[in-house]
Every structure is written in structure tokens, then in C-alpha cells.
C-alpha positions as CSV (number, residue, x, y, z in Angstrom):
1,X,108.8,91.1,113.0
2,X,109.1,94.3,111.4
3,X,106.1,96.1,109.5
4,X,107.0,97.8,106.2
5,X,103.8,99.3,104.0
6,X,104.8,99.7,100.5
7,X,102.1,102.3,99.0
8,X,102.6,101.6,95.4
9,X,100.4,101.3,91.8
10,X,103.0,99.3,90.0
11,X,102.4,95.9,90.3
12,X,106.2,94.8,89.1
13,X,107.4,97.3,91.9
14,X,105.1,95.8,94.6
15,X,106.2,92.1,93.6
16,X,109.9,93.3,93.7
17,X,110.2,95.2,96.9
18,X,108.2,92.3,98.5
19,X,110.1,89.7,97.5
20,X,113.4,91.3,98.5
21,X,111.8,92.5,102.4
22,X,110.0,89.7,103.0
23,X,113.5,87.5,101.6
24,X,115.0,90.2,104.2
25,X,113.5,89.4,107.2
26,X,110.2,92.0,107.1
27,X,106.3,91.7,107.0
28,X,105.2,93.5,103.9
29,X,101.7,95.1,103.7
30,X,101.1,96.6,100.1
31,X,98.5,99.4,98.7
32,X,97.6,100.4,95.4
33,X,96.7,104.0,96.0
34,X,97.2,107.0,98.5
35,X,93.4,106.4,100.0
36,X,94.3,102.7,100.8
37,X,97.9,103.5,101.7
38,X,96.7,105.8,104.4
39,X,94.2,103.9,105.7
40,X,96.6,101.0,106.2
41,X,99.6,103.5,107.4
42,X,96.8,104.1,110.4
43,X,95.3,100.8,110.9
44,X,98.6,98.7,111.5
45,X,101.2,101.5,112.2
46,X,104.1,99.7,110.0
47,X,107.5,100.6,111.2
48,X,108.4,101.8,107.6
49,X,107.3,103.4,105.0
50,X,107.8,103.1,101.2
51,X,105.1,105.8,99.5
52,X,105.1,106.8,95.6
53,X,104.8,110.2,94.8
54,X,102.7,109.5,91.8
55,X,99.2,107.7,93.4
56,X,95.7,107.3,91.8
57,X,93.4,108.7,94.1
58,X,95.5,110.6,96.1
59,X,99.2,112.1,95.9
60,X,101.8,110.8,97.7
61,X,102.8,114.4,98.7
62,X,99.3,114.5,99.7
63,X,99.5,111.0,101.7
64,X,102.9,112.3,103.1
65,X,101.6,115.3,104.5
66,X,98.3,113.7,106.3
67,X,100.4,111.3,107.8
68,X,103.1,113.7,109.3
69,X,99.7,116.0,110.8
70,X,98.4,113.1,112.5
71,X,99.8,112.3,116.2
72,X,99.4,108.6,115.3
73,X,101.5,108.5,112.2
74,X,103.7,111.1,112.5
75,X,106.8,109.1,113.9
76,X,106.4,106.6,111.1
77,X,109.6,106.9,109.1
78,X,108.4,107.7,105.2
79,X,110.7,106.6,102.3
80,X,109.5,108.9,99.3
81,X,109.8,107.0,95.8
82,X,109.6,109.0,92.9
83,X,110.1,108.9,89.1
84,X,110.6,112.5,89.2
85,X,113.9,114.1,89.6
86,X,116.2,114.7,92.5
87,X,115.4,118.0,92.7
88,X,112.1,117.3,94.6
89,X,114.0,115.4,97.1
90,X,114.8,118.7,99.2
91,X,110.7,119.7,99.4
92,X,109.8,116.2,100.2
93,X,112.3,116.3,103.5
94,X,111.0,119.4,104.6
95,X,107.4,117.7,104.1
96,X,108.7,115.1,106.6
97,X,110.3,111.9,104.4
98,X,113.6,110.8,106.1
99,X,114.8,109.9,102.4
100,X,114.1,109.9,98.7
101,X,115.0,107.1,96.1
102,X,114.6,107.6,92.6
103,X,112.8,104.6,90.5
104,X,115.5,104.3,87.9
105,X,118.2,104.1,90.8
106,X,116.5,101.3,92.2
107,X,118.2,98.5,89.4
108,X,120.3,97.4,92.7
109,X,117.9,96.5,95.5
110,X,120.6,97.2,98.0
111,X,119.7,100.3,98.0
112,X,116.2,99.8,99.0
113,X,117.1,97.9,101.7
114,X,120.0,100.4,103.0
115,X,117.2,103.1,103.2
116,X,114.9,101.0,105.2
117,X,117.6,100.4,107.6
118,X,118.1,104.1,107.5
119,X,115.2,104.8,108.3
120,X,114.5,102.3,111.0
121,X,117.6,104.2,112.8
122,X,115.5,106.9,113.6
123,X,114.4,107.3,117.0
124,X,110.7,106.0,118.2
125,X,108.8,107.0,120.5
126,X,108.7,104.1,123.0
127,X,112.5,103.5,122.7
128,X,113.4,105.4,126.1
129,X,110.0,103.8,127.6
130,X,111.2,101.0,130.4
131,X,108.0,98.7,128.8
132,X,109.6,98.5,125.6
133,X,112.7,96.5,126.3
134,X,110.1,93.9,128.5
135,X,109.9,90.8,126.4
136,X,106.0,90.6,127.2
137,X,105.1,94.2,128.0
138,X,102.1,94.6,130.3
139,X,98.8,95.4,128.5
140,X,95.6,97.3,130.2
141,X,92.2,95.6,129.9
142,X,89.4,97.0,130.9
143,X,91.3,99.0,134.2
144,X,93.6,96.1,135.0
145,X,96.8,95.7,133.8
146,X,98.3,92.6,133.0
147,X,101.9,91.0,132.9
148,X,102.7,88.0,130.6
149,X,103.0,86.3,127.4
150,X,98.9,86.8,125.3
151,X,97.3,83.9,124.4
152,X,98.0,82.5,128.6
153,X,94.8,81.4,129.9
154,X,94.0,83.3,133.5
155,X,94.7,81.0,135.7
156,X,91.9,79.1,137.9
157,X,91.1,79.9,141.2
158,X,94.5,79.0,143.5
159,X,96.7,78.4,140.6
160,X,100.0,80.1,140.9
161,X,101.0,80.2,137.4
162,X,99.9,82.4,134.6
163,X,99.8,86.2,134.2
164,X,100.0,88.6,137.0
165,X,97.0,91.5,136.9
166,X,97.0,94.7,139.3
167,X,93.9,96.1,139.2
168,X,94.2,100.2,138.4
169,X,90.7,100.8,139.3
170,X,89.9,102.4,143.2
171,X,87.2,99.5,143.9
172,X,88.5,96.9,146.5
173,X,85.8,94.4,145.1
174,X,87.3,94.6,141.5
175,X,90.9,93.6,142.6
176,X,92.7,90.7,140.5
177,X,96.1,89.0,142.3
């Protein structure tokens, strides 16, 4: 399911974009400010971003700008939300959102919705990676890399079902099969 972090101090706007994404198919993860909106941004790496301009604590220019310097946030698509008029829309691109929405325009929730599509459009970083098409991609634990679904118990000793491991370590006594 898709991840969207809506950084936002109005309550009424929180309730209504979660009702509609969540009604839309999305996981919604909400903050109140730009300190606890960039400390989610980096902790669960939504797909989407919906980020106020006007934040308690720190700007959502300010918020924008950390999260386009980091190499782990970066990529993340950032809807900019403002009260403010259009004519900010032009800085906030070149400051790295992929669209702006004013407040008042937001009486039709449509809209919303056809800039999160929007912005889910835009490419990602794993999308020409082979392991990102694999419905359970293989994860690396502790130098061995494992194929399967999670939550699979190893399997016991001369059980042929379960995930397959391939150790990526140069020890021949550490090898998994």
C-alpha cells in the first residue's frame, strides 16, 4: 500500500485529506509541524508528500529544502500546500516540489487526489532495478541474502520448502542452502 505523509497544523485539513486517501486506497501518516514532518518523511520514506508552507516550528520551505539535500529523501515527490498566492508556486518548484495547490482551491478534493497521482508518476529510483518488479524481493541479513515471502520460518534441517539464502560472505563454514 502506498505511503502518503501529510505535514499539516490544521486539524480540519488533516481529517479531510485522510479521509479522502485513506477512502482512496492510501496509508496516511500525519504531522503537525515541520520538525515532526521531517522526522517522519525520514523514518518511513512515504511515497508522497503533502507539506504546508506555513508550519509551527519549522517552515515548510524550510522542511522542503532539508528534504531535497538529503540522499534519502530527495526522490520523495513533495506536494507544496499553501494559503499564499500562486505566485510562490514558481520558487517552490525550483526548491524541488513537483506541484503546488492552493488551500482555497482545494473545495473539490479531486484535485488533491489528481496531484498525488501526479506525483506518484514521477520516476523512482528502484523502478529500472530487476528486484523491484519481484513479488518478494530478496532481503540481506547479516551477509546472507534471502529469497521469499517475511514472516516464513527457516526451514528445519532437510526440509525443502521455505526461503532460499546464499550466503555473500567468503567463509565456507557460514554457507546457508
Amino acid at each position: 500500500m502506498l505511503t502518503i505523509l501529510v505535514v499539516d497544523d490544521s486539524v480540519h485539513l488533516q481529517i479531510a485529506f485522510k479521509k479522502v486517501l485513506t477512502s482512496s486506497g492510501y496509508r496516511v501518516e500525519l504531522a503537525s509541524d515541520g520538525e515532526e514532518g521531517l522526522r517522519l518523511a525520514r523514518s518511513i520514506r512515504p511515497d508522497v508528500i503533502l507539506l504546508d508552507m506555513m508550519l509551527p516550528k519549522l517552515s515548510g520551505v524550510d522542511v522542503l529544502l532539508s528534504l531535497k539535500k538529503s540522499r534519502a529523501t530527495e526522490k520523495i515527490p513533495v506536494i507544496a500546500l499553501s494559503g499564499l498566492p500562486r505566485s510562490n508556486e514558481a520558487r517552490l518548484r525550483r526548491d524541488g516540489a513537483v506541484s503546488y495547490l492552493q488551500k482555497s482551491n482545494l473545495e473539490d478534493l479531486d484535485v488533491l487526489l489528481q496531484a498525488v497521482d501526479y506525483a506518484l508518476l514521477m520516476p523512482r529510483d528502484d523502478e529500472f532495478n530487476q528486484t523491484a518488479f519481484l513479488p518478494n524481493p530478496p532481503v540481506v541479513e547479516q551477509g546472507v541474502l534471502r529469497f521469499g515471502r517475511e514472516g516464513i520460518a527457516e526451514p528445519e534441517q532437510g526440509s525443502g520448502s521455505g526461503p532460499r539464502s546464499v550466503n555473500l560472505g567468503n567463509s565456507a563454514s557460514s554457507r546457508t542452502e
